[in-house]
C-alpha positions in Angstrom: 83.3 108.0 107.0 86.1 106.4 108.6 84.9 106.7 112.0 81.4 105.3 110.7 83.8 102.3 108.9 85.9 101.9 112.8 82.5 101.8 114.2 80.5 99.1 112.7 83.3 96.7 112.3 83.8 97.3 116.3 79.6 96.5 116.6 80.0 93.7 114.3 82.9 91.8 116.2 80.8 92.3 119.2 77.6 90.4 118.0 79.9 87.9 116.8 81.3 87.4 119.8 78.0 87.6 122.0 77.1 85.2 119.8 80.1 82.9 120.3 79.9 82.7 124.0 76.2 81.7 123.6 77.5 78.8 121.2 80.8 77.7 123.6 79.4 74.8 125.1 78.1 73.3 121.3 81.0 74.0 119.8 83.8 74.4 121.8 85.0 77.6 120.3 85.7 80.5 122.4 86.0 84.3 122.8 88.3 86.3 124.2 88.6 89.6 125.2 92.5 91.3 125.8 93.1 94.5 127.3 96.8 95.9 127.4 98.1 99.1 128.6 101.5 100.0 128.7 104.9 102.1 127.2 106.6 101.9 124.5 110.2 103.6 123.4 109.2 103.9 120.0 109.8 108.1 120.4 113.5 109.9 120.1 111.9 111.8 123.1 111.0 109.2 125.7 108.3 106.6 126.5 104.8 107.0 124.7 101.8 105.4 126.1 99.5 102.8 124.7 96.8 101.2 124.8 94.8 98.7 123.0 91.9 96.1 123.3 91.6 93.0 120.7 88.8 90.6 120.3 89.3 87.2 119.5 88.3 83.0 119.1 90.0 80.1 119.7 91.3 78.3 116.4 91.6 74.5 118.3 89.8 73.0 121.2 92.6 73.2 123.6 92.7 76.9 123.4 95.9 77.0 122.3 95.7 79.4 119.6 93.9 82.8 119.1 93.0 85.0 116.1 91.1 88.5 116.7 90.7 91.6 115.8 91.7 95.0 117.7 91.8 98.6 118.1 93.7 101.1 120.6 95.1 104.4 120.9 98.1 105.3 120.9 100.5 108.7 121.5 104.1 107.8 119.9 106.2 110.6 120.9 106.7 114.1 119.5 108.1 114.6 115.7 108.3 118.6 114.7 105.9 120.6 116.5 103.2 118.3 117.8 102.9 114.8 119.1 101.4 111.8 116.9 98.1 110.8 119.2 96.4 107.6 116.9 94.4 104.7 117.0 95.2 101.9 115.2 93.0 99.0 113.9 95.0 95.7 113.8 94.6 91.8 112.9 96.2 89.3 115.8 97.1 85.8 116.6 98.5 84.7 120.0 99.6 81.1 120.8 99.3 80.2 124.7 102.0 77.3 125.5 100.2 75.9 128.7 96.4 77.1 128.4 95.2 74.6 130.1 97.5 76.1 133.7 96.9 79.0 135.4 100.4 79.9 134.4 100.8 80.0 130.8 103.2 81.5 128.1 102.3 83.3 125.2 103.4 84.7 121.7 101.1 88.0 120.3 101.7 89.2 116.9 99.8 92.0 115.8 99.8 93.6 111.7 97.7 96.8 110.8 97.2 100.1 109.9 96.6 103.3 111.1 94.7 106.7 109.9 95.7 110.3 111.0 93.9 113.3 110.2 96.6 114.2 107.8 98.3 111.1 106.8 98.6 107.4 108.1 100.9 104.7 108.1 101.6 100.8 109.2 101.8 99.1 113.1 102.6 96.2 113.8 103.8 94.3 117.6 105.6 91.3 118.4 105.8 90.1 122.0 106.3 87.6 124.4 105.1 87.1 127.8 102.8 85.4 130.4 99.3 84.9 131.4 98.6 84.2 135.3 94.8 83.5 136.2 93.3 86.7 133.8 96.4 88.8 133.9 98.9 89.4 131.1 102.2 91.1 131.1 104.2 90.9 127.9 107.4 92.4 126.4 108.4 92.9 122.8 108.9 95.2 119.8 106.7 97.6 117.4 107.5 98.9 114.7 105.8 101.8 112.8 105.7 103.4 108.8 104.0 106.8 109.4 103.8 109.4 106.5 103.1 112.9 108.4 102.3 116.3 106.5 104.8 118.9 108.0 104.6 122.2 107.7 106.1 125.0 108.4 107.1 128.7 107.7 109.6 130.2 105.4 109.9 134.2 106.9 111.6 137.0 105.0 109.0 135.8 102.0 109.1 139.1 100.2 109.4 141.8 102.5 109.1 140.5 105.9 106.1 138.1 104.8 106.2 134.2 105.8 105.3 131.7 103.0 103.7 128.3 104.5 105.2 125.1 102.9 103.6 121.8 103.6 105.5 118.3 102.9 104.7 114.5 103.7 107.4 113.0 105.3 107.9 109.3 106.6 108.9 108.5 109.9 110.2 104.7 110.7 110.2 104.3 114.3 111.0 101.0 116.8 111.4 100.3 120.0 110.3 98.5 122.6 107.3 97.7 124.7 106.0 96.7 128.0 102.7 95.8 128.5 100.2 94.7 131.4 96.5 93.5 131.2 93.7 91.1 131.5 92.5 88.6 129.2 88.8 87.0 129.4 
């Protein structure tokens, strides 16, 4: 169900924006597209990969300021025995200083959520960085709420017998993140 939920919304942003690049030159709204890959130090055992694509328009006519939609997937790190691979679904706003230069500043802000098979939690971003011609390179922070089912064995469980016990448990991790990209 979720997937078919992910799925639709993704086609729906799509016709919207097809249809918003047919309607640019009436009504000087645009679309953009983002793409960002990058690391992150969000994990007590290294860097974690990411990346994410977000779908957006124009809220003014000077392109100064962005609201969208995205989605990415992400692998933050290792917590007990196996490594938190997700995809997150967030809302974004980006405000470009200079759009109108090749060279312009930027602010991205990004709030969601996230679904795991067993459990789920909260993303959001905050970065700064740069846009030259269509490529983007940004620094910043995330910050994460995941609730994770552990489990795990209890041995000796009468007579040389383990006992499974399973637990939710929330994990709070930040750090920071470097990203590159391209914007259209």
């Amino acid at each position: 169900m979720k997937e078919k939920l992910i799925f639709s919304l993704f086609l729906f942003f799509i016709s919207v924006a097809l249809f918003a690049q047919n309607e640019e030159i009436k009504t000087k709204i645009s679309y953009s597209s983002i793409t960002d890959f990058g690391f992150m130090t969000a994990s007590p055992r290294g860097f974690s990969f990411e990346a994410t694509t977000t779908h957006g328009f124009s809220l003014d006519k000077k392109h100064h300021f962005g609201i969208g939609i995205g989605i990415g997937l992400n692998q933050n790190g290792k917590y007990s025995s196996s490594p938190i691979v997700y995809m997150p679904f967030f809302a974004n706003y980006r405000v470009y200083f200079n759009p109108d230069k090749n060279f312009s500043p930027h602010f991205n802000l990004a709030l969601g959520g996230f679904m795991l098979r067993v459990g789920g939690g909260a993303y959001s971003s905050a970065s700064i960085g740069f846009k030259v011609g269509k490529f983007t390179l940004s620094q910043g922070l995330s910050f994460f709420a995941l609730r994770k089912e552990e489990v795990w064995r209890e041995y000796n469980y009468p007579y040389y017998g383990y006992k499974e016990k399973r637990e939710m448990r929330w994990y709070f991790p930040v750090g920071l993140t470097f990203k590159w990209g391209f914007a259209f």
